[in-house]
C-alpha positions as CSV (number, residue, x, y, z in Angstrom):
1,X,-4.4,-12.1,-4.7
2,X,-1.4,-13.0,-2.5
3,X,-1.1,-12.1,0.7
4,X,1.1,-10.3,2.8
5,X,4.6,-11.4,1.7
6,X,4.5,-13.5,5.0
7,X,0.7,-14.3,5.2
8,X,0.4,-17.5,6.9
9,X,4.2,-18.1,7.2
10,X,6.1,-18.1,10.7
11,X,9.2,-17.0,11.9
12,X,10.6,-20.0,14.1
13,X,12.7,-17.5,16.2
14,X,15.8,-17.4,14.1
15,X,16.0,-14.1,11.9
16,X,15.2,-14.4,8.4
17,X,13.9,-18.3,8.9
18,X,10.6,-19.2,7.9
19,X,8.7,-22.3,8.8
20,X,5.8,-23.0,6.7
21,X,4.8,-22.4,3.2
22,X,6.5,-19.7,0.9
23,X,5.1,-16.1,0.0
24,X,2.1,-16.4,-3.4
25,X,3.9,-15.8,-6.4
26,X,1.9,-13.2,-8.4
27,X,2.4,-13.3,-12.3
28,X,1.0,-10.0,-13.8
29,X,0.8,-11.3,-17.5
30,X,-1.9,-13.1,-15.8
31,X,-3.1,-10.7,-13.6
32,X,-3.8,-8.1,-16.8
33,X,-4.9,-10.2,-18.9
34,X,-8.7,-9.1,-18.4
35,X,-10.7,-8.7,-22.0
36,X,-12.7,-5.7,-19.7
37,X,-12.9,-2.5,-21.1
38,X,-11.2,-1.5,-17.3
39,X,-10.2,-4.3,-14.6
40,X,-8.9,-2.8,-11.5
41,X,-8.2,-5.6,-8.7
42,X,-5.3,-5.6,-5.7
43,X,-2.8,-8.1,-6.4
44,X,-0.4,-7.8,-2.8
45,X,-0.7,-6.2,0.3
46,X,2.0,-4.3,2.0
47,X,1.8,-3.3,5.6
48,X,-1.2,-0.6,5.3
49,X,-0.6,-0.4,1.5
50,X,-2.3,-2.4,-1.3
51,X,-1.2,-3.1,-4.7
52,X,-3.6,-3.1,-7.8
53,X,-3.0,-3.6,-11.4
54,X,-5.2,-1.7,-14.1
55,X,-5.9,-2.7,-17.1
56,X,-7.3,0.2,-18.9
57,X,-9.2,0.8,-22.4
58,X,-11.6,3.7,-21.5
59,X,-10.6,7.0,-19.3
60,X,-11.5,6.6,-15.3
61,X,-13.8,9.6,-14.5
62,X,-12.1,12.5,-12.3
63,X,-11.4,11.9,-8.6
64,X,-9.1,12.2,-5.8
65,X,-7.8,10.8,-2.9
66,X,-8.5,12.6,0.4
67,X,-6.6,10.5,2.4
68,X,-3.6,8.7,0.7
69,X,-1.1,9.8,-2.1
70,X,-1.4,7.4,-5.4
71,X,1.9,6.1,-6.9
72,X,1.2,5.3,-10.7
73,X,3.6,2.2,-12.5
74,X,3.3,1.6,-16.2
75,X,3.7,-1.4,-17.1
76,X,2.3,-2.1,-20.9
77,X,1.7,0.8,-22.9
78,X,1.1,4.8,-22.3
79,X,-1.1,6.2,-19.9
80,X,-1.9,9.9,-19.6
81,X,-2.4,11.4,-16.1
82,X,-4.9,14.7,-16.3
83,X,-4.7,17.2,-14.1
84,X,-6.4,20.6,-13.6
85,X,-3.3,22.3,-15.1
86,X,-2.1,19.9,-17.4
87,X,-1.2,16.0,-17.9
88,X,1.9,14.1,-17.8
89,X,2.0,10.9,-19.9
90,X,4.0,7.8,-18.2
91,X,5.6,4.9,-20.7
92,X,6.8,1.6,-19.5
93,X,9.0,1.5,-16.5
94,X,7.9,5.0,-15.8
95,X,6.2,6.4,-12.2
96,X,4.5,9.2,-10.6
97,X,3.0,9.8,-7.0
98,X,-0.5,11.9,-7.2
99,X,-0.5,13.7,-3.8
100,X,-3.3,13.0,-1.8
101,X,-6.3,15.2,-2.4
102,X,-5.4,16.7,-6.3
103,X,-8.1,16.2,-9.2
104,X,-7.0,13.8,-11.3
105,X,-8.2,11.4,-14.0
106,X,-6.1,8.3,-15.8
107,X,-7.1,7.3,-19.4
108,X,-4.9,5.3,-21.7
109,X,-2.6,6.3,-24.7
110,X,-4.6,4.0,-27.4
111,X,-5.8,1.0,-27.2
112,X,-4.7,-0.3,-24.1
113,X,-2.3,0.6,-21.1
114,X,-1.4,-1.7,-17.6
115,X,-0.6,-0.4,-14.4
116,X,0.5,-0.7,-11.5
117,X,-1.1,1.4,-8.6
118,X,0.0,2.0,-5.1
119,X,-2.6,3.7,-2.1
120,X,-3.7,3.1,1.4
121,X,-5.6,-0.1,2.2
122,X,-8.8,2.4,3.2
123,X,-8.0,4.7,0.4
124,X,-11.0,6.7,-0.4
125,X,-12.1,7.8,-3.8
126,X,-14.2,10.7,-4.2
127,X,-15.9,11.8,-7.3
128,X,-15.1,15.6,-8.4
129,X,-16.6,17.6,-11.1
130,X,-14.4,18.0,-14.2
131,X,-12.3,21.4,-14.5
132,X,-13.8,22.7,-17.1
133,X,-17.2,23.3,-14.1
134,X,-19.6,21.1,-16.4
135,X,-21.2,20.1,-13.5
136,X,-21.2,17.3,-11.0
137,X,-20.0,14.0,-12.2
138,X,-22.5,11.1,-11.5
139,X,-19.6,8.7,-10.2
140,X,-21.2,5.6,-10.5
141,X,-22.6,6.3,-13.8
142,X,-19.3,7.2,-15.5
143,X,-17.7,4.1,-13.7
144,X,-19.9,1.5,-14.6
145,X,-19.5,3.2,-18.7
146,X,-15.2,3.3,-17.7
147,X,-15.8,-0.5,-16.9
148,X,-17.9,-1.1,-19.9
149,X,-20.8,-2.5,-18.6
């Protein structure tokens, strides 16, 4: 993962001069090219933020965010955004913030999608129970089966 885009870099006391080695260049054909039936991993840091990429084949059970908003970036294929009251379906190039604390689940459109995500570094994810009231999800179980192991 790189690290901040000046992790171990100094400023020598000149504005915009950098001593020291140049920001990690991150190559996300590389980055998503996981065989995993779901790889999610941060690839940057900015400020407070973190930067993942998903690589997706199986839905990712329903959650939310309590305390950060989630910015959505397709990159390679579709991916479908479900909501309570509906979904939205992103293509590449396209992007959507998820406000902090609503339901939602991703899955891809067919085989395969890759994303790019945006949250809080301490963004937490809590497991919900599905809309349609079938009960409590079990979090971890429906993880490890989204990550195909």
């Amino acid at each position: 993962m790189a690290e901040g885009l000046l992790g171990g870099v100094s400023l020598n006391g000149k504005e915009g001069r950098m001593t020291g080695k140049f920001p990690e260049i991150t190559t996300l054909a590389s980055e998503s090219s996981s065989e995993a039936s779901y790889d999610n991993h941060p690839i940057a840091k900015v400020n407070d933020h973190v930067v993942r990429i998903s690589v997706m084949t199986q839905p990712y059970p329903w959650h939310l965010h309590p305390n950060s908003d989630e910015t959505f970036l397709v990159i390679e294929g579709r991916l479908n955004i479900e909501f309570e009251d509906g979904t939205l379906e992103l293509g590449p190039g396209q992007m959507v913030t998820v406000p902090r604390g609503l339901r939602h689940r991703t899955r891809p459109v067919g085989d395969r999608s890759v994303n790019l995500t945006f949250e809080a570094a301490k963004a937490e994810t809590v497991a919900v129970c599905s809309p349609s009231g079938d009960g409590t999800i079990d979090f971890e179980r429906e993880r490890t089966a989204a990550e195909g192991r």
